[in-house]
N, C-alpha and C positions, 0 to 999 in steps of 0.2 A: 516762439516769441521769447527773447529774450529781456529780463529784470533789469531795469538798473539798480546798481547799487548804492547808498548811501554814503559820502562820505564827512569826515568831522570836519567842523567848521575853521579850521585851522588853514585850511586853504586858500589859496589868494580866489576872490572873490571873480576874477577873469577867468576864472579857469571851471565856475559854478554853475549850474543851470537851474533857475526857478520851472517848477512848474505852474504852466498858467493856471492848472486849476486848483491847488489846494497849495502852492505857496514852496512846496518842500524843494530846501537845495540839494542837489545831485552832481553828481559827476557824471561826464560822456566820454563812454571810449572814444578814442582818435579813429579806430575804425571796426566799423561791424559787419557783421552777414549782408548780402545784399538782400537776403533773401528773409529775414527780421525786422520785427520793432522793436524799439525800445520803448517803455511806457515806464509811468511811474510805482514805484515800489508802494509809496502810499492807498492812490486812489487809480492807479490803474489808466490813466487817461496815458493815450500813446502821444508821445512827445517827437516822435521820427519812425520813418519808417526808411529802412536800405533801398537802396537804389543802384544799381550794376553800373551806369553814367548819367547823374542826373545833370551834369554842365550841358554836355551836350545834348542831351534830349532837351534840354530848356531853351536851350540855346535856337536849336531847329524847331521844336514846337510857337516858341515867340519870334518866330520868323513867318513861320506859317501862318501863325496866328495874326500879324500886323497887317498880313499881304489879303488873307479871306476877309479880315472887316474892312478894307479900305475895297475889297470887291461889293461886300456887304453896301457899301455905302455909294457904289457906282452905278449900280442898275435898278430896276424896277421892284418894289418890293412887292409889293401887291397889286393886283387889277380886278375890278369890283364892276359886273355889266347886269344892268337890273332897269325892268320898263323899257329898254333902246339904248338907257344912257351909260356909259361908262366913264372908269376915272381910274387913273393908276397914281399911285404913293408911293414915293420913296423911304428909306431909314429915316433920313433926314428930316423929312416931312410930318414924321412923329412928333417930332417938338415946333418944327414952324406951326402946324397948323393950331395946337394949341396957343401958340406963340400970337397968331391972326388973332383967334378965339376971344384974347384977353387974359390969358391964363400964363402969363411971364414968368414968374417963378415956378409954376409946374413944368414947363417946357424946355428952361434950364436946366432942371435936375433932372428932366426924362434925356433929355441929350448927354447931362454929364454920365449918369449910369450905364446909358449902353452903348455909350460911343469913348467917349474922351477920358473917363477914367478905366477902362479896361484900355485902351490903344495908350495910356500914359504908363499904365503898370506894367505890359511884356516892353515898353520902349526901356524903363528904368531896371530893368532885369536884363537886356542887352547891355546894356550900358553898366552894369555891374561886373558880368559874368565874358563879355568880348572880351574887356582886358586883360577878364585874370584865364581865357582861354589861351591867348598869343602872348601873356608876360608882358605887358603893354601898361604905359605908366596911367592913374588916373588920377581925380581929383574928386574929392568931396562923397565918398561910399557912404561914412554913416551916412551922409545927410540924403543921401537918397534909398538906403534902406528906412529910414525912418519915413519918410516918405512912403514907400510901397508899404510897410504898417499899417501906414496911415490910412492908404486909399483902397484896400483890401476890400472892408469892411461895406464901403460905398460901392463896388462893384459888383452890378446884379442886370449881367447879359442874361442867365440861363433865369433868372426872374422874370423878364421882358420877355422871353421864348415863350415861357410856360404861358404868360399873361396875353399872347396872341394866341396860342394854339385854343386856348380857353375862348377867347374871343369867338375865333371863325367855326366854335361848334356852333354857338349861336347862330352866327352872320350865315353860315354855309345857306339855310334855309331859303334867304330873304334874296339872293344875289346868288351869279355863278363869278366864283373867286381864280384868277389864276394865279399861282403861285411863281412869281418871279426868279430871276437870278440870284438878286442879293437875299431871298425868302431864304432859297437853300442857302447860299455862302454862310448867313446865320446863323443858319443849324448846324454848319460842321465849326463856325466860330465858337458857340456855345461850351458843346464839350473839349474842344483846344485848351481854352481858357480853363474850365475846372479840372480837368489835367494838370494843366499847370500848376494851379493855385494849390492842386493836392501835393505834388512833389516840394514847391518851394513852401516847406515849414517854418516856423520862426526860427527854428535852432538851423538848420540848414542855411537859411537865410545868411543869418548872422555871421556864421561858419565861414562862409564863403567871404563875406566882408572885413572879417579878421585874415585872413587866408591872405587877400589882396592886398591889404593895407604891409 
């Protein structure tokens, strides 16, 4: 594990790293071990970790990643057969039905979280990291890294997993449940996405959108 070091404030502020947890500016080597972190000298919170190629692993994991939830979202999710009668739910279904229910703004947010803003956030990570893969001219990087900032925070696929697995200990009892296509597409969506989310750090992030510009 490697320190960073401290440097004086006489530097151009572009060239500085805050740390998000206790403030201190730092300097970042241009390049490190793949195989270290860098953390902070003060409180020790890691600020990056190396990576051997994280373009390209980002690159094909948010490719993988866009193509399982749009399976996630094509097939049966669940099938529920209890008394004679049966009923199968899709992903989607998650928010209509509360949507029928009356519950409009819960069924927004259950759709934005684990559909539309994780499929919006590896879309804006393609669209950062394509062009600076092939040298390819683009437009408007900060504003869609601030963006992916943004929407980080509201992205809670692997919350939505955990909060059904929880469910069907219950439900298993009550009902014989089949576990669908898009059940599993989910599950291998889940850890895709916080892969990801672990490789693209803030400083990384940014790195790269300095990089391209």
């Amino acid at each position: 594990m490697a320190t960073v070091q401290t440097q004086t404030a006489t530097h151009q502020a572009l060239d500085l790293y805050a740390c998000h947890e206790c403030d201190l500016l730092i300097r970042l080597p241009d390049q490190y071990d793949a195989r270290k972190k860098l953390v902070c000298p003060r409180c020790h919170h890691t600020i990056t970790s190396g990576h051997r190629n994280p373009i390209d692993s980002v690159i094909a994991l948010s490719v993988t990643g866009i193509i399982v939830l749009l399976i996630a979202g094509s097939f049966p999710f669940l099938s529920f057969a209890t008394q004679g009668q049966s009923r199968t739910i899709t992903l989607f279904q998650a928010s209509t039905e509360l949507y029928l229910q009356g519950f409009d703004l819960l069924a927004l947010l259950v759709f934005c979280f684990i559909v539309s803003l994780p499929f919006l956030y590896l879309f804006l990570l393609l669209a950062i990291l394509v062009p600076i893969k092939f040298n390819w001219r683009r437009s408007q990087p900060i504003f869609m890294g601030r963006l992916i900032s943004f929407l980080l925070p509201w992205s809670m696929s692997e919350v939505f997993l955990i909060g059904v697995l929880v469910a069907l200990i219950k439900v298993v009892a009550m009902a014989d449940i089949v576990l669908g296509v898009s059940f599993w597409a989910y599950v291998c969506f889940a850890p895709i996405f916080t892969y990801v989310v672990s490789v693209v750090d803030v400083h990384r992030l940014w790195h790269w959108i300095e990089h391209g510009r």
